[in-house]
N, C-alpha and C positions, 0 to 999 in steps of 0.2 A: 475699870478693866477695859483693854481695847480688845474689838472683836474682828476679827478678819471676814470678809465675808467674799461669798463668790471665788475667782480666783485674783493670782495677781503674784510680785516679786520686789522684794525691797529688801535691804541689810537689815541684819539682826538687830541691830541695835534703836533700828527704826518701828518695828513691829513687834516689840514686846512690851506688852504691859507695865504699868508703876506696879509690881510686885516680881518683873523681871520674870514671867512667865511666857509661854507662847500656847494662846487658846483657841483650837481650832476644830469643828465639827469633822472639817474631811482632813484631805490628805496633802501633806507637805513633807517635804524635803530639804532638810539642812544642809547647806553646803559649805563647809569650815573655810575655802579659799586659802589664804595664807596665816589663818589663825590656830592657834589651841583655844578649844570649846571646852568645858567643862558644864556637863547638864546633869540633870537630876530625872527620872522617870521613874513614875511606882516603888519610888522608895530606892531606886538600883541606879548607882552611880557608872553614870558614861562620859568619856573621853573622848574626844576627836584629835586627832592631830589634823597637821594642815594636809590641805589636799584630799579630803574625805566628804562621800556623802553618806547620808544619814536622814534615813526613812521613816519616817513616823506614822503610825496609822492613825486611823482617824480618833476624836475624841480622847486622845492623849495628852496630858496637862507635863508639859515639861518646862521644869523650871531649870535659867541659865543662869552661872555663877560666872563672874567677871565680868571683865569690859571686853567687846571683839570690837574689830574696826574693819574685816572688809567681808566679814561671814554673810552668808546672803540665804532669806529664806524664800522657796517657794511653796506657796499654796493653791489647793483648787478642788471643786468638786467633781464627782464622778459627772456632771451634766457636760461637763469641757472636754470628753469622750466620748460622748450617747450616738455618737455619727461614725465613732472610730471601736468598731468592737474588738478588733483585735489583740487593742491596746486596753480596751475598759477587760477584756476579760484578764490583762496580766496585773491591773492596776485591782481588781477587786478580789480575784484569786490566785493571783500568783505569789511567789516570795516575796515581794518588796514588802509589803505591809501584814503580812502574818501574823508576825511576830511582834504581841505589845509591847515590847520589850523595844521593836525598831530593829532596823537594819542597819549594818555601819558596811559601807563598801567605799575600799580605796579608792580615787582617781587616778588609773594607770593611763588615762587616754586621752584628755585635754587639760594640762595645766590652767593655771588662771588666767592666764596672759591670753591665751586662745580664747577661752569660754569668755573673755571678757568682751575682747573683739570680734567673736561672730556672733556673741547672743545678745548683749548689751549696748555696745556703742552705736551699731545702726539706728536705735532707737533715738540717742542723745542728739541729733541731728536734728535741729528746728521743732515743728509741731509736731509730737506722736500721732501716727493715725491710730486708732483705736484697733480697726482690724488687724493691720499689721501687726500691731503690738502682741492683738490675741494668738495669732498664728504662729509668733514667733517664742512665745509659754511653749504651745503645743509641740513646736516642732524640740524646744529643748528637752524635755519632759520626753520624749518620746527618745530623743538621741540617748539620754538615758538608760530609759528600761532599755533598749537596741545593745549600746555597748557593754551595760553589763551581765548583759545573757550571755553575748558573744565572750569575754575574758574569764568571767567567774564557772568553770566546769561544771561545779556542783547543784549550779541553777539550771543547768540542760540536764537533767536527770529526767523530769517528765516527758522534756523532747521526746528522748531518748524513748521511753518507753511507750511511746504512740508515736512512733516512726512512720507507721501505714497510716495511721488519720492525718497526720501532720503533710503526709504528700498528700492524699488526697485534695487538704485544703488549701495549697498551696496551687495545684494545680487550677482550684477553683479560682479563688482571687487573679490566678493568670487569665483566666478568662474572662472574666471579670474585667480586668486592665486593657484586653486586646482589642476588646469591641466598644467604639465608639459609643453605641446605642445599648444600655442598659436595657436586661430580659429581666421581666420579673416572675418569671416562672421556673419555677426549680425543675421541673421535668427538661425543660430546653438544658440546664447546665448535667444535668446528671446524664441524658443522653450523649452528649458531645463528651463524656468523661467514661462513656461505658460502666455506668454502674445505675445500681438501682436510686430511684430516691430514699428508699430506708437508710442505704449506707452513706449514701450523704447529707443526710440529715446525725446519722449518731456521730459522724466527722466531725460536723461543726459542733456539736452538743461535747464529746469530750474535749475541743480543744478551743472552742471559745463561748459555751456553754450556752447556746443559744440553738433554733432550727434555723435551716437554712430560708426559711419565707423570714426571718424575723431579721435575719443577715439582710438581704435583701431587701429589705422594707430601709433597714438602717443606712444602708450604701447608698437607697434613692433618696432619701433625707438628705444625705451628705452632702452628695452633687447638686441636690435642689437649690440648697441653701449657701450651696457655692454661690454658685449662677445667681440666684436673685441677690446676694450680699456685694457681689465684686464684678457683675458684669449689668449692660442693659438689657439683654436681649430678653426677649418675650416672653412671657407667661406660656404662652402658647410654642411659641420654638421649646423653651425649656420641658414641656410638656412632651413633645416628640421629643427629643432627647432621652429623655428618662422612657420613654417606648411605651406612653400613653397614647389610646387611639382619637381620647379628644379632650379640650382643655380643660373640662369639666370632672372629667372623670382626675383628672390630675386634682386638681382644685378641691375637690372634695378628701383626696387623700391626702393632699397637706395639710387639708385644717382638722383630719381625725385625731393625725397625729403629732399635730403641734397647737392647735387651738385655736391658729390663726389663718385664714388664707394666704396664698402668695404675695399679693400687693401689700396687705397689713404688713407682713414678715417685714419685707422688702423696705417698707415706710420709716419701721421702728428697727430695723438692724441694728444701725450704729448706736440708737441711743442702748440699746438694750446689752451694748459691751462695756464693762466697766475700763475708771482709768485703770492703767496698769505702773505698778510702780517700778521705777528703776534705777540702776545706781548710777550714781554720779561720780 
């Protein structure tokens, strides 16, 4: 049996098992390209035509019938989000993977020729860098869930019905984006937004189901591990950056919540990205 692990993206016909299955603990996405798919899940026969994606949730055993030639599958675990909640909150509660059963959504928005050439071929160009590679999963995955919130109506229904938390937290994240110097204190955002921190804490709790100190914690992660993954600058610059008073106090809240200190991270980054597969 072949096991997929971590994340990663390669043609179907590449990643399924000698019993023509595809076994995977998280969450993948089928994407038929220019084929007819014909799959089997819990017993309940699914069809793809070409140009379709198709959502599986995790721990789903689907079995494909035929031969495909340019169908491509992507997988990955909730960890390839732990820095991005916006998106881990649509990726673990939202529609895409609900439903055991899978999601089947047209492609109204990038044929193959497009997704071929902005997600793929910059890759085919010499030695993959690993980061690249990984950034360039996430940023697809994410184009994704993005456009088909924006096409499919049915899937803004929740929007819709937290209209007022949904500004709210949209105004957060704007601030967020504005200021160079990351605050790690929720009072500083909830003053500058005119509202209590209670209400901004039940904002982000219905709409990305988390508080806002835990948002926060996550956002300084994110930028941490920019900065020591893809740039040189210092421990200590990175440390004022992220609006720590000293490098220590930084240091000690990387390795709470990653295990590692900054230099460690920094050491083992690249080794700790897997290959990533891609089509030829």
């Amino acid at each position: 049996m072949k096991l997929l692990r971590g994340w990663g993206i390669g043609q179907l016909h590449d990643v399924k098992d000698i019993n023509n299955s595809i076994n995977f603990s998280g969450y993948s996405i089928l994407y038929s390209a220019t084929d007819f798919i014909h799959l089997m899940i819990f017993d309940n026969e699914v069809h793809l035509q070409p140009e379709t994606f198709y959502f599986i949730p995790p721990n789903s055993t689907v079995q494909v019938y035929g031969h495909s030639v340019n169908a491509v599958l992507i997988w990955f675990n909730v960890d390839l989000f732990v820095d991005r909640l916006e998106f881990l909150s649509q990726i673990k509660k939202g529609v895409f993977f609900r439903d055991p059963m899978g999601l089947m959504v047209r492609n109204t928005f990038m044929p193959y020729a497009g997704i071929l050439e902005t997600y793929y071929l910059p890759t085919q160009q010499g030695r993959i860098n690993k980061l690249f590679a990984r950034n360039l999963l996430i940023n697809f995955i994410e184009f994704l869930l993005l456009r088909t919130l924006a096409e499919q109506d049915p899937l803004l229904i929740n929007y819709k019905k937290d209209s007022y938390e949904w500004e709210i937290t949209n105004r957060f994240i704007f601030l967020i984006h504005q200021d160079s110097q990351l605050n790690n204190k929720v009072s500083f955002y909830a003053e500058h937004l005119c509202i209590s921190k209670r209400t901004l804490d039940n904002a982000l709790q219905t709409v990305f189901g988390c508080s806002t100190k835990q948002f926060l914690i996550a956002k300084a992660l994110e930028k941490a591990k920019k900065l020591l993954r893809g740039t040189e600058i210092t421990v200590k610059n990175i440390s004022n950056e992220l609006g720590f008073s000293e490098e220590s106090n930084f240091s000690n809240f990387f390795k709470k919540h990653t295990g590692q200190s900054p230099k460690q991270f920094r050491d083992h980054a690249e080794g700790m990205i897997p290959t990533l597969r891609v089509l030829v």
